[in-house]
N, C-alpha and C positions, 0 to 999 in steps of 0.2 A: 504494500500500500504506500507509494511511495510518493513524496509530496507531487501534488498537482490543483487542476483546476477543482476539487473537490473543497483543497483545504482552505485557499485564499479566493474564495467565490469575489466574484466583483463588487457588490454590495458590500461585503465588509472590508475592502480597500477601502473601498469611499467614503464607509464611518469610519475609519480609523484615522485616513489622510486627514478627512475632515473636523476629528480632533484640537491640532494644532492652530487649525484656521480659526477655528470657532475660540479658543482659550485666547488668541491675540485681540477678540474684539471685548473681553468680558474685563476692560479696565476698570470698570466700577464695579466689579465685585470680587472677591479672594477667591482665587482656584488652585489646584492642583494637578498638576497633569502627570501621570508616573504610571510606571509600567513595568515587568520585566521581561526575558527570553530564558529559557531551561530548556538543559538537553540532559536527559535524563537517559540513563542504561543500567539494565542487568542483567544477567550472567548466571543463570542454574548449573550448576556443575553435574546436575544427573543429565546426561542426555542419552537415557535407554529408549528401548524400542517400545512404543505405544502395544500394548495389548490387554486390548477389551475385555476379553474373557476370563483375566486373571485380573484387573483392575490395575492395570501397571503401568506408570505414564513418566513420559520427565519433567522436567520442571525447565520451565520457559525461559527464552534467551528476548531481547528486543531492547530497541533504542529507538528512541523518542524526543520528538524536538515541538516546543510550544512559545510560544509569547500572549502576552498581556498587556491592554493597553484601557484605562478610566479615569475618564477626566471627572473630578468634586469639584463644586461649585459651591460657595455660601452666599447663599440669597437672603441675608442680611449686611446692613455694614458692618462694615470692618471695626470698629469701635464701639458695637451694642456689647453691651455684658449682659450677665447670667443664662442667655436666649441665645440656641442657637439652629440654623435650619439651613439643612446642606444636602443638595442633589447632587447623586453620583450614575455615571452610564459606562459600561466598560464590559470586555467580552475579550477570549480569551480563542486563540489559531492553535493549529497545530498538524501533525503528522506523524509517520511513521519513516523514520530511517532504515533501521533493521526488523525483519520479520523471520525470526527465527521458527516459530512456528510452523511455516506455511510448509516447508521441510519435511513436515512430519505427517505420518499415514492422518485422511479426511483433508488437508487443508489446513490454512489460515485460519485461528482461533483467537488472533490479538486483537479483537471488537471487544472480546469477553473483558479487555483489561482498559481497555485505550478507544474510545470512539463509538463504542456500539450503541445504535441506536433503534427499538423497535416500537418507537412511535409512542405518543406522549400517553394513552390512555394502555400502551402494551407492556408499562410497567418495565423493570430492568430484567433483562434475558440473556441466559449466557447460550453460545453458539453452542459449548460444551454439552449441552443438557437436550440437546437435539441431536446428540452424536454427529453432528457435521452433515445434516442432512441438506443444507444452504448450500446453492451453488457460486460461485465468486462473484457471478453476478449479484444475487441477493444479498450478499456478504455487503458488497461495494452499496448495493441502495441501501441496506441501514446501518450505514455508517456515516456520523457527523462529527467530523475532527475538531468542531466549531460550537461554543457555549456563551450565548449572551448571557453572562453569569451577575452581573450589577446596573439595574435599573431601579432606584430607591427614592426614596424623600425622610427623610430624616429630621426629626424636629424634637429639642430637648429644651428641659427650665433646671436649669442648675439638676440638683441630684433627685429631684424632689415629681420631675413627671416627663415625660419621654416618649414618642411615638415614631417607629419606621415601619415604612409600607413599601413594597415592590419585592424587586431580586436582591438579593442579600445574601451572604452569608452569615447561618445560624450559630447562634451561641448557647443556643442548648445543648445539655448535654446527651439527652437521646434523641436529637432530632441533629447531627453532623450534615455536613457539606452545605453546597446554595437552597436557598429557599426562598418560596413565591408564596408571599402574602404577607402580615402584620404584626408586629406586636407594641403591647401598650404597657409601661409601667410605672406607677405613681406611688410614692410614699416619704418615709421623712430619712433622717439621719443614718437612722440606726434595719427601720423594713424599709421592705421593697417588695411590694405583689407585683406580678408580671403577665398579663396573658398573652398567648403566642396560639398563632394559625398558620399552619403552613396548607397550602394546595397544591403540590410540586419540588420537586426535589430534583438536586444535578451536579454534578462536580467538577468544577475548574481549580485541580492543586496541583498544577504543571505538569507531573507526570502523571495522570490521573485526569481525563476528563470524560463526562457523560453528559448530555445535552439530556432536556427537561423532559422527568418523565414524571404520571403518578403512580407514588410509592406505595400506595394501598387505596385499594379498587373496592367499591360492592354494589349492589344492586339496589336501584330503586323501589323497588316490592317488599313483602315482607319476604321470608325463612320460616317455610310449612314444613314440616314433619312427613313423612313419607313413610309408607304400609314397611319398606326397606328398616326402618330404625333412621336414615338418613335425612340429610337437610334437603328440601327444591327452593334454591333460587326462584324468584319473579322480577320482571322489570329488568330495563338494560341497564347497562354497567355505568357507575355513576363514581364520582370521587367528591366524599364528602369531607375530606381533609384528617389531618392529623393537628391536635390541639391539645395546648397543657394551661395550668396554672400554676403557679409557683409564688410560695412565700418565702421571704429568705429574712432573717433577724441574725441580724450583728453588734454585736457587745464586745468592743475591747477584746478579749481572744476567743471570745465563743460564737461561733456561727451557728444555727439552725435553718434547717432546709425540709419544708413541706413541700411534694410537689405531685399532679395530676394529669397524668396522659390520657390521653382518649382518642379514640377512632370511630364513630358511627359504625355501626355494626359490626364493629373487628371488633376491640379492647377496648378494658379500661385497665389503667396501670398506676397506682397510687406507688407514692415513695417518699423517703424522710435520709436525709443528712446531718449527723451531728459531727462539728468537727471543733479541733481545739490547736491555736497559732501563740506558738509561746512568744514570737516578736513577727507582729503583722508587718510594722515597718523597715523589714530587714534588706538591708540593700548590699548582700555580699561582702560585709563586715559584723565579725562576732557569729553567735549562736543563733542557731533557728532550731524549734523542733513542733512539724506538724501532723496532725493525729485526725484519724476522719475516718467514720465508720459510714458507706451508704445500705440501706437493704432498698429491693426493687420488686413489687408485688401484683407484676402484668396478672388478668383476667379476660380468655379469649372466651368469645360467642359460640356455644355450641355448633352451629356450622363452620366454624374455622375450626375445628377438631374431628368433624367426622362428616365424608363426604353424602352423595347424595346414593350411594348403593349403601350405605349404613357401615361402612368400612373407616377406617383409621388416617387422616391428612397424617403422610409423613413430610416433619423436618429435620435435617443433618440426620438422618438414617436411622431417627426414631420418633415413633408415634408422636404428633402434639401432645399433649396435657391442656386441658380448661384453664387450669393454675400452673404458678410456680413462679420461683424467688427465685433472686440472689442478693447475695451478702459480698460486701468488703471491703475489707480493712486496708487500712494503708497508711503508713510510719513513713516520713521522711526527714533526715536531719541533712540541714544545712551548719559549715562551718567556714566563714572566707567565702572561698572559692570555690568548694568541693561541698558535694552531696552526694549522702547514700537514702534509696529508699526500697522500702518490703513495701510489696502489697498479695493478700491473701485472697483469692477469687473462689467462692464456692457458687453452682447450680446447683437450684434444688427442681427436679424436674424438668422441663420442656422450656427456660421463662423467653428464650431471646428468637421465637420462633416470628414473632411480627413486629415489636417494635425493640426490644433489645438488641436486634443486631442492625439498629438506626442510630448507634451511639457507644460511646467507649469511655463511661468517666471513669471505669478502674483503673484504666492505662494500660494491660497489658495485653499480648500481643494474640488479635482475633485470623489473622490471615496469615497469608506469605505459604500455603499450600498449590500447589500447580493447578495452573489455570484450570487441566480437564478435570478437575477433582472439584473445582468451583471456589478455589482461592483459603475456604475457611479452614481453622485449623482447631482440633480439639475442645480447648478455652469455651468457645463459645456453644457447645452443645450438650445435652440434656445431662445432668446429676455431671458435670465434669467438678473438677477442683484444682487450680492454680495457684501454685505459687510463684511469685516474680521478685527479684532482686536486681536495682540497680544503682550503678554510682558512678561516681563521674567529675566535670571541672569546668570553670569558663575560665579563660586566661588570657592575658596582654588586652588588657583593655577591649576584652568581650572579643578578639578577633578570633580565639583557638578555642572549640569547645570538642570535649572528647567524652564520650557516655562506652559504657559495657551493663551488659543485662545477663541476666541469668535467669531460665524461666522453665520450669517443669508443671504437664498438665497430663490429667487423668480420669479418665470417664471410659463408660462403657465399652464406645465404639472405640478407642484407640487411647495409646499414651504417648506424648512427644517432649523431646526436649531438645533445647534449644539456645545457643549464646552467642553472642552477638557484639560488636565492636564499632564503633560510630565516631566516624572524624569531620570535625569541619571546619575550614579555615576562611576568613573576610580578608583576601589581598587588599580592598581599597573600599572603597566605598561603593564603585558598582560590582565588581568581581567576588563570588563568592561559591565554593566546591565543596561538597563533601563524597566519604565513602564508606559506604554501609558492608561490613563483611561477617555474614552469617550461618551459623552450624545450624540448621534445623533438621531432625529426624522423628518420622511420624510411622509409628504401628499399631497398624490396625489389627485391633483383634479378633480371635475367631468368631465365625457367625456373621460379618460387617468387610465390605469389598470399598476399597477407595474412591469409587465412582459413584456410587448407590447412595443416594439421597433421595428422593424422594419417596421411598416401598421399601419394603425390607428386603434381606439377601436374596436372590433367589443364584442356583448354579456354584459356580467358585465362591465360596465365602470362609478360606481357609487365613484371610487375616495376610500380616504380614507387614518388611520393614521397606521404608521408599525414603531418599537424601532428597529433603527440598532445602540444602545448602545454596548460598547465590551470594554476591557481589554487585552490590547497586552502586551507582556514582550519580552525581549529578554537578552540573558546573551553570552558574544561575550569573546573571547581569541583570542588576534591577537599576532604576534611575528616576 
């Protein structure tokens, strides 16, 4: 897939040229005009032979090249205080350098990672989960290297009330990547209630992009019961969003976190954070030590657990569950320069089947499994338990930062382990590289095949060990 007239369509020359023109007429008001370029690569060092039958794949090669360009705008003056109200527009190119992929038995599978797109109401689909039944043609039309990722309006009154509306990117914590639609948040000092609506979801993070799709789909109708035991859908397929509320109370070092997901006819997912900051204002001098326990308590719809033949929705290669939690903890001490931090990741049941794997605030590591496997790795699936250790340094005045991780998980379908080494260096002020070099090893156990997600085993399901080791890089110029 290698760049062409796909990726720099003539429309978005002409918003981007148009850019610079439009920011030279905007003297009477503050803008910003910034951007960057990433060329991202990695490197699987498994590169065995694909076979289906036994679930055995390698782990993907490719290099990728993007830029970014959004101009902010403050449509107030320059000299109002407390008040501020700032429109931003900005969209994000790209392509494919290396397809290491296409190499291998079925074809080209790097949409799964980079570009794929199957249309905004067909939700995110991997090629992998179709066995490559797409011809390159189809491959080529749903593919969009190109994500109008910031279209916003933004309007704040000191700390106290706050409204953005459009494309954004979210800052929630189980709602990650861009998002289409609003949120409102008003309160004093110390709370802060917040409600948020997303309608759409998509990701512009350089090497990583996916043009807007929605994230969870249902039907206009009700969910009737059926002579089966199973649900019948009515009505066509409708996207009633994904919406939270959240109270957050801050005291000097104690935080408190109520908060409220929900989905129209998918879930409702209530949750709470208590966390404790022995120096909130710590700026990489002296001691820090932070403490935060979250649990997360999704509840799906009976029809998202059991289809319309009265059978069992599988996800990550085991039945949904109605309910299920997680818990976890997480220690970090800071000293100077250097930080170490534990975090303790338990499932209890099924919880990250619809809206848990929208979100990562434990911090440790949900993917980086081979593309035909569908990217996820252990961590995130039914009764697993994680443990994660990492620590690390900023140095020379923030230009050198270096982290290592340490990360063992275990759950029914498999246990892996995993460590990891992360370098990054700031030459200047636009130039900046890092290099990701990673041990990852994942075994599946008996009864459970590395491909099999959606149904249970059926055929080969003797288990077994696969190296999704790899080597990422990325060299980035922002400006």
């Amino acid at each position: 897939m290698p760049l062409g007239s796909r990726v720099f369509k003539p429309s978005l020359l002409t918003f981007f040229g148009s850019l610079a023109l439009a920011a030279g007429a905007l003297q009477g008001f503050s803008y910003k005009l910034a951007g960057f370029a990433n060329q991202a690569a990695s490197i699987g060092f498994n590169n065995s032979k694909i076979n289906r039958d036994k679930g055995i794949y390698p782990t993907e090669r490719y290099a990728t090249i993007t830029g970014y360009l959004g101009l902010e705008v403050g449509l107030l003056p320059k000299d109002t205080k407390d008040h501020t109200l700032n429109f931003k527009i900005g969209g994000i190119v790209g392509g494919v350098l290396y397809d290491g992929t296409k190499y291998k038995q079925g074809g080209s599978i790097i949409s799964d990672i980079f570009g794929g797109y199957s249309g905004f109401m067909g939700g995110y689909k991997f090629l992998s989960d179709d066995e490559n039944t797409l011809t390159e043609a189809d491959q080529k039309r749903l593919t969009h290297n190109y994500v109008w990722s910031d279209i916003f309006l933004n309007y704040q009154y000191k700390q106290y009330f706050g409204i953005k509306l459009g494309r954004y990117k979210s800052s929630m914590e189980y709602r990650s990547g861009q998002t289409q639609g609003f949120e409102v948040f008003g309160g004093t000092r110390d709370l802060r209630v917040t409600w948020f609506s997303s309608f759409g979801r998509a990701f512009a993070a350089g090497s990583f992009i996916h043009d807007w799709f929605a994230a969870r789909t249902t039907r206009y109708g009700n969910y009737t019961k059926n002579a089966q035991g199973g649900w019948d859908a009515h009505g066509a397929q409708t996207l009633l969003g994904t919406h939270a509320l959240q109270v957050n109370y801050q005291r000097h070092k104690l935080l408190l976190e109520g908060f409220f997901y929900f989905s129209p006819k998918i879930f409702n997912a209530p949750g709470f954070k208590v966390a404790w900051d022995t120096n909130p204002n710590f700026v990489k001098r002296g001691f820090r030590s932070q403490t935060s326990v979250l649990v997360f308590l999704p509840v799906y719809y009976p029809w998202m657990v059991i289809n319309s033949s009265g059978g069992h929705i599988y996800r990550y290669a085991t039945p949904v569950t109605r309910t299920g939690q997680s818990l976890a903890i997480k220690q970090r001490f800071d000293f100077n320069e250097f930080y170490l931090v534990g975090t303790f990741l338990k499932n209890f049941q099924n919880p990250n089947t619809y809206i848990g794997n929208m979100g990562n605030p434990a911090g440790v590591a949900f993917g980086s499994n081979s593309a035909w496997e569908g990217l996820n790795g252990p961590s995130i699936t039914a009764d697993a338990v994680t443990g994660n250790i990492g620590y690390g340094g900023t140095h020379f005045k923030k230009k050198f930062i270096w982290q290592m991780q340490w990360q063992w998980s275990s759950a029914p379908i498999a246990y892996a382990a995993r460590v990891g080494v992360f370098f990054q260096y700031t030459f200047n002020k636009i130039i900046s590289a890092s290099v990701d070099l990673t041990y990852f090893g994942v075994h599946m156990n008996k009864g459970y095949r590395a491909d099999v997600n959606d149904g249970p085993c059926t055929g080969y399901c003797k288990g077994g060990y696969q190296d999704r080791s790899s080597l990422t890089t990325n060299l980035i110029a922002t400006f």
